[in-house]
C-alpha positions in Angstrom: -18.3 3.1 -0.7 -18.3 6.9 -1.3 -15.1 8.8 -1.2 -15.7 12.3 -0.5 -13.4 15.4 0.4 -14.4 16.5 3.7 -15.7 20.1 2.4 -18.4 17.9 0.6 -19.6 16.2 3.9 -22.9 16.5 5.2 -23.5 16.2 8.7 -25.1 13.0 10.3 -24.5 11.1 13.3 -21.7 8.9 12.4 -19.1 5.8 13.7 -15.8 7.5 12.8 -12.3 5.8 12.9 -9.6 8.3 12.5 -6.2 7.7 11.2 -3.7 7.6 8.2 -4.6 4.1 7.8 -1.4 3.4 5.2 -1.5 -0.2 4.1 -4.8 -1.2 6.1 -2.6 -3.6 7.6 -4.2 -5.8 10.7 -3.8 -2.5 13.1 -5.4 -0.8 11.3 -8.1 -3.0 10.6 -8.9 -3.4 14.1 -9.1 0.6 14.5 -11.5 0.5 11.4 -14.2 -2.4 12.7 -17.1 -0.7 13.4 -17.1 2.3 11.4 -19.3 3.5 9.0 -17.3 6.0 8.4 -12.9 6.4 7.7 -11.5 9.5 7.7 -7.7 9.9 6.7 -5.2 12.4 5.3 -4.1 13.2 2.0 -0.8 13.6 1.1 0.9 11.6 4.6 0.9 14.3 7.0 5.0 13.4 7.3 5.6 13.9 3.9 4.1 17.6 4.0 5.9 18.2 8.0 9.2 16.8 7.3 9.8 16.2 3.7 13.8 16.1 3.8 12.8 12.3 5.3 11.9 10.0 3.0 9.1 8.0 3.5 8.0 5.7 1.1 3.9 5.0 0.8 2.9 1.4 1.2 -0.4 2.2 -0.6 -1.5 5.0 -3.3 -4.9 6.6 -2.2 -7.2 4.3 -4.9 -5.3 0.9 -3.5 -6.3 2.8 0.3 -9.6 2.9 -0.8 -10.4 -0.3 -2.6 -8.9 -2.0 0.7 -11.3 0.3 3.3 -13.9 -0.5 1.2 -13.6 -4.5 1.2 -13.9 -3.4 5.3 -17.8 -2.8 5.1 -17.4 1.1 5.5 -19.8 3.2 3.7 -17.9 6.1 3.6 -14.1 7.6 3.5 -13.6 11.3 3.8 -10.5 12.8 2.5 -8.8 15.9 4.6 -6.3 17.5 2.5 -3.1 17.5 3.9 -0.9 20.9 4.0 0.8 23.3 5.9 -2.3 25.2 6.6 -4.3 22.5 7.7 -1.2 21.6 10.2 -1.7 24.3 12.2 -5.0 23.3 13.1 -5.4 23.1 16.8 -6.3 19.5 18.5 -9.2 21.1 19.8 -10.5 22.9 17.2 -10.5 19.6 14.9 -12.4 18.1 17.3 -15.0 20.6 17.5 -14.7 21.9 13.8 -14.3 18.5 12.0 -15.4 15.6 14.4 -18.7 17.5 16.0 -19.4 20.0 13.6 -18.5 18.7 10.3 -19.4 15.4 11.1 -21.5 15.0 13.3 -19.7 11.7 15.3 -21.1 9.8 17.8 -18.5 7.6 18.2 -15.0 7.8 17.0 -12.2 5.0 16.8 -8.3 5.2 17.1 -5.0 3.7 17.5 -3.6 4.1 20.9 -0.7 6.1 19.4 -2.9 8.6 17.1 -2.1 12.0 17.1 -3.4 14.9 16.0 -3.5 18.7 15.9 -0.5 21.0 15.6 2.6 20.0 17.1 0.6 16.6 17.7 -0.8 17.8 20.9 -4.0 16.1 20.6 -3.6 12.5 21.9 -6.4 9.5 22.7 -6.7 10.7 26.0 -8.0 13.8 24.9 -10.9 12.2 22.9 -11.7 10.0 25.6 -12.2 13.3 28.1 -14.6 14.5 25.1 -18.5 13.5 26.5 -20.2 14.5 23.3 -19.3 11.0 21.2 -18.2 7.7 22.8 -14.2 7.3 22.0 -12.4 3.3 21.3 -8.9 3.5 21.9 -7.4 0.2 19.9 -4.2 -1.2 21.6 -1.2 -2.0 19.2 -1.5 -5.0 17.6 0.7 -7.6 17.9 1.5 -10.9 15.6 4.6 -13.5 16.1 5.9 -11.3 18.9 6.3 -8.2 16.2 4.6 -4.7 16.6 2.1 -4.9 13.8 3.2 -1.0 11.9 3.9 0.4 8.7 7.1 1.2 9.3 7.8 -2.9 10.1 6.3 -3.8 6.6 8.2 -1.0 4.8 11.8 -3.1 7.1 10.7 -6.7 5.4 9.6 -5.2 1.9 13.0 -3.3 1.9 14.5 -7.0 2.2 12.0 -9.1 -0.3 10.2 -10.4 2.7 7.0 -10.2 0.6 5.0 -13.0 2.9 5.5 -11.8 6.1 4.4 -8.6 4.6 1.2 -10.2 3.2 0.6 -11.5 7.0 0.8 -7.9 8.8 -1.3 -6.5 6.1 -3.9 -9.1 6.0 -3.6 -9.1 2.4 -0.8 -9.3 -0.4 1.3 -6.0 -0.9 0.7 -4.9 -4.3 2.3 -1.9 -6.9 0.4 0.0 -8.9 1.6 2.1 -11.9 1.4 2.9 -15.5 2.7 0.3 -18.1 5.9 1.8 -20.4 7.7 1.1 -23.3 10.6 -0.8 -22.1 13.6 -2.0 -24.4 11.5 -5.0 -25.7 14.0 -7.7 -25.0 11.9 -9.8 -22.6 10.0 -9.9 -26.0 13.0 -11.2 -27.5 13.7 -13.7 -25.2 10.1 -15.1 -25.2 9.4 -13.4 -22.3 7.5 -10.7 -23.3 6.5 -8.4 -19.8 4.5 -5.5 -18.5 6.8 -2.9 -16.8 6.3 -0.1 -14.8 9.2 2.2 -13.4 8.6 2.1 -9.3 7.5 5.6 -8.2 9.8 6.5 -5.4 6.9 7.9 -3.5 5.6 4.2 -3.1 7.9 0.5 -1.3 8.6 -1.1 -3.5 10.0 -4.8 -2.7 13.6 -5.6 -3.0 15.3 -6.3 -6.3 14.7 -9.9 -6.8 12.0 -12.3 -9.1 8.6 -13.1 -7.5 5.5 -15.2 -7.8 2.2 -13.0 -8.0 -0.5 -11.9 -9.9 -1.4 -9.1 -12.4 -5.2 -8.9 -12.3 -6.7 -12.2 -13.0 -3.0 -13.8 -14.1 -0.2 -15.3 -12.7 3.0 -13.7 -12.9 6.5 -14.3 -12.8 7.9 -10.8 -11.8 11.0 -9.4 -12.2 12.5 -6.3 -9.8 16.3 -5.0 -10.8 18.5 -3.1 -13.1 19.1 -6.4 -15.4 22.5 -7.0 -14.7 22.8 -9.2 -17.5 22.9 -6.7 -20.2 25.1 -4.0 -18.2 25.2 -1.6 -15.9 23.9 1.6 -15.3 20.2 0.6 -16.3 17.0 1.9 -14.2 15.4 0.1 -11.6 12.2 -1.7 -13.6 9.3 -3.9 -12.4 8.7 -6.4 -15.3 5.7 -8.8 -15.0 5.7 -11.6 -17.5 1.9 -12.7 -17.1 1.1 -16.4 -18.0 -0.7 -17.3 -20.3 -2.0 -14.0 -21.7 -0.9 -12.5 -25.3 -2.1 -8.6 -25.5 -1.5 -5.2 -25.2 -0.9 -3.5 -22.0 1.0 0.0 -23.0 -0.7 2.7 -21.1 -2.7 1.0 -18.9 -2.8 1.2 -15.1 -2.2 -1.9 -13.4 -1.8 -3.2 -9.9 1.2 -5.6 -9.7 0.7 -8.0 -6.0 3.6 -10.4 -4.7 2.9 -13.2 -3.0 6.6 -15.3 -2.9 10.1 -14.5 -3.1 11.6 -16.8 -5.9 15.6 -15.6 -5.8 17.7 -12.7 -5.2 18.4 -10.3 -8.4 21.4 -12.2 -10.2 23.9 -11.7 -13.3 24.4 -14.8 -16.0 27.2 -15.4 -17.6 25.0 -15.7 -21.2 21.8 -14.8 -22.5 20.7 -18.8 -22.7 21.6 -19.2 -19.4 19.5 -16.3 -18.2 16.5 -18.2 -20.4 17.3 -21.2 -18.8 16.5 -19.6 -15.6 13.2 -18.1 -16.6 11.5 -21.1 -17.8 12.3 -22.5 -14.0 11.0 -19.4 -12.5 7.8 -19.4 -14.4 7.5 -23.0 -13.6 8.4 -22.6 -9.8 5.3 -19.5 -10.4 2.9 -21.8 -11.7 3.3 -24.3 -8.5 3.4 -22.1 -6.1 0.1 -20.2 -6.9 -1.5 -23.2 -8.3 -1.6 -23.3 -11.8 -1.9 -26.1 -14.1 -2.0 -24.5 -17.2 0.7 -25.4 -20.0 
C-alpha cells in the first residue's frame, strides 16, 4: 500500500472511503470495503479543535496504516490536520479534494461522518453530489453495543482487553520505544522490555496480561510497581518468553490479548516471584505454548 500526503496525489478515478478511521475497528471496516483508496486526517481533527479535552489515540498513524493495509487498499492519503485546514468549507472539500484532487467516483462513509468547518458537511450532502456514487454505512452493532472508538477506549480504560480485541477485529496493541528501566525484573529473573505509555495513546488499565511482542509470548506488566514503593511512573514491562537479547532502543508493538489480574502489592519480594512464575505459566496456556 502507498501512503502519500494528499499534496503528492495524482488524479485518477478512484473508490474513496473517508473518515478518521482510529482503530480500524469493525465500523470502520465496513466503511473501508470497497475502496481502493482511504483517506484520513492527521493529527485527530479533535485534538487540533478542542485540545483542552483529552482524547487518547487508539492507534499511532504506522499501527493505522499497517491495519488499512491488511484491508486490500492500494492507497492511503494523508490530509494534514490544522487550524487552517478547519476552516475549509464542506463544499469546497468536496470540490477541491474529492473531485479535483482526487478524482472520486465513488466515495464511502460512516453514517455519522462529518466534515467541513463547523462540521456542516454531513452524508446527506455527498449523497445530493451526482458527480461520484456516495455509500452511506449504517453504525455497526455487535452484542447489542454501538461498535465506536470511544466504546473501546470505555473497556480498555477498565482492562477489558478481549472485548476490545472483538470491536476492533483484531488485538489492541502499544507501540513505543524500549527504555532503560531500573533493571530489577532482571534481578528477579524476569528480565522485561518497557516502554513509558505516551499519553497521546489508551493504554489498558494497570493490571498483568497475556500477549505478544512480535513473534513471542508475553507476560506483560502495566502499573507503578507497588511492591517497591510509591510514587513510581506508570511502565509497560513485557517479559517475552523464551527470548534472551537486546531490545534498548528499539521500537516495538506490545498487543494484549487476556487480562491475567488486577495490579497488586506483595507483602515480599518472593512472594511477588512466586506470582510471576504463575503468570507466565497462566501466559503460556492461554496463548498456546508448550515451550519450557
Amino acid at each position: 500500500m502507498q501512503v502519500l500526503r494528499l499534496e503528492d496525489v495524482r488524479r485518477r478515478p478512484r473508490r474513496v472511503a473517508v473518515g478518521e478511521f482510529d482503530g480500524v475497528h469493525l465500523g470502520h471496516r465496513q466503511v473501508i470495503a470497497g475502496s481502493d483508496t482511504v483517506l484520513t486526517f492527521e493529527p485527530h481533527p479533535r485534538t487540533v479543535l478542542t485540545p483542552a479535552v483529552r482524547l487518547p489515540r487508539l492507534t499511532c498513524p504506522d499501527a493505522k496504516a499497517q491495519r488499512i493495509a491488511e484491508l486490500g487498499v492500494e492507497e492511503l492519503v494523508i490530509v494534514r490536520f490544522d487550524r487552517q485546514f478547519s476552516t475549509v468549507t464542506a463544499e469546497q472539500f468536496i470540490d477541491s479534494i474529492l473531485v479535483d484532487r482526487l478524482g472520486a467516483t465513488h466515495v464511502s462513509v460512516g453514517c455519522d461522518f462529518r466534515f467541513g468547518h463547523n462540521a456542516q458537511g454531513d452524508a446527506a450532502l455527498l449523497a445530493r453530489d451526482s458527480r461520484f456514487t456516495t455509500r452511506v454505512v449504517e453504525l455497526v452493532r455487535r452484542d447489542g453495543q454501538r461498535v465506536s472508538s470511544t466504546h473501546i477506549r470505555r473497556l480498555l480504560a477498565v482492562g477489558d482487553v478481549e472485548s476490545a480485541a472483538g470491536l476492533l477485529g483484531a488485538p489492541f496493541t502499544l507501540c513505543g520505544e524500549i527504555v532503560h528501566g531500573e533493571q530489577r525484573g532482571r534481578t528477579l529473573g524476569f528480565p522485561t522490555a518497557n516502554i513509558v505509555p505516551d499519553p497521546m495513546f489508551a493504554c489498558p488499565a494497570p493490571g498483568v496480561y497475556a500477549g505478544r511482542v512480535g513473534e513471542h509470548l508475553a507476560a506483560i506488566s502495566i502499573g507503578v510497581r507497588p511492591t517497591f514503593g510509591q510514587g513510581l511512573a506508570l511502565l509497560v514491562e513485557s517479559y517475552l518468553l523464551d527470548f534472551d537479547g537486546d531490545l534498548y532502543g528499539q521500537h516495538l508493538t506490545v498487543e494484549f490479548d487476556h487480562r491475567l489480574r488486577g495490579e497488586e502489592r506483595y507483602e515480599s519480594v518472593e512472594k511477588l516471584v512466586e506470582q510471576m512464575h504463575a503468570d507466565v505459566a497462566l501466559t503460556r496456556k492461554l496463548l498456546g505454548s508448550n515451550a519450557a
